[in-house]
N, C-alpha and C positions, 0 to 999 in steps of 0.2 A: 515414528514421528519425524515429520521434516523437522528441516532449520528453518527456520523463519525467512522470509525471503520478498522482496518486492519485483513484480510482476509488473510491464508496462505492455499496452496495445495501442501501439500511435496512430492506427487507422480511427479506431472509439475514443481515441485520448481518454484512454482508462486502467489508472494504475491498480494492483491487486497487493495489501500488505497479506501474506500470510503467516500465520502466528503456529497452525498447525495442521493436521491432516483431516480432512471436512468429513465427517460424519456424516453416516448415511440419512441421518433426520437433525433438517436443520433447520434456522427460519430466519429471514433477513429483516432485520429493521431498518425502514427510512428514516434517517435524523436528517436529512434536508434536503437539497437537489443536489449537494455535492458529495455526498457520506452517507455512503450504504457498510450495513456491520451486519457477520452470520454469527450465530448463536446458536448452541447447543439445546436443547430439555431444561439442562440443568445451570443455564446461563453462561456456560464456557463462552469465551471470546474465543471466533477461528479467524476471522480476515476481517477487514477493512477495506471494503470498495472506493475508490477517489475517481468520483467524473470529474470530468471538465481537470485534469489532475495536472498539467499543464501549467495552473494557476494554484490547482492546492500545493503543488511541489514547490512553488514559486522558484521554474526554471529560469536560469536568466538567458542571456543572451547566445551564450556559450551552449546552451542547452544539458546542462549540468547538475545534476542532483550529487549533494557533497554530504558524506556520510562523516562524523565526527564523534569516537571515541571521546567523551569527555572526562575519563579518568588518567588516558595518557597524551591527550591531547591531537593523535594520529589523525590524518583525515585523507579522505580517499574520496574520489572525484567520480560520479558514473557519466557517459555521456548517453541522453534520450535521446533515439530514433524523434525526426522531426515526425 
C-alpha cells in the first residue's frame, strides 16, 4: 500500500490525491468538470482527480499549496511547478 500522496502535472494543471494503490478494476466518477474520483467494486475510495487544480488548490501567488497538521498546528509549504 502506498502513503497517500498528491500528484501535480503543470503541463494539464492536474493534480492527483492518492489515497491507495489503484486496483486492477476500477471506475471513475464525474462529480463536475473539476473532480474526477476512482472507486473500487466495492466503493473503496483510491484518488481524487483535481482539473483546472490550480484554482481547486487555490495557489496563491507564491504558487504554494500549504499543508497543515491541525493537531500540532505544524505547516509545510510545497511550491507548484508553474
Amino acid at each position: 500500500m502506498i502513503a497517500a500522496k498528491l500528484t501535480y502535472d503543470p503541463r494539464y494543471n492536474v493534480a492527483y490525491i492518492h489515497l491507495r494503490d489503484k486496483p486492477a478494476e476500477m471506475e471513475t466518477l464525474r462529480i463536475s468538470d473539476e473532480l474526477n474520483i476512482d472507486l473500487s467494486p466495492d466503493g473503496t475510495i483510491y484518488g481524487l482527480e483535481l482539473l483546472n487544480a490550480n484554482q481547486q488548490l487555490a495557489v496563491g501567488p507564491q504558487g504554494e499549496l500549504v499543508i497543515i497538521n491541525e493537531s500540532s498546528g505544524a505547516r509545510t509549504a510545497v511550491k507548484l511547478p508553474a
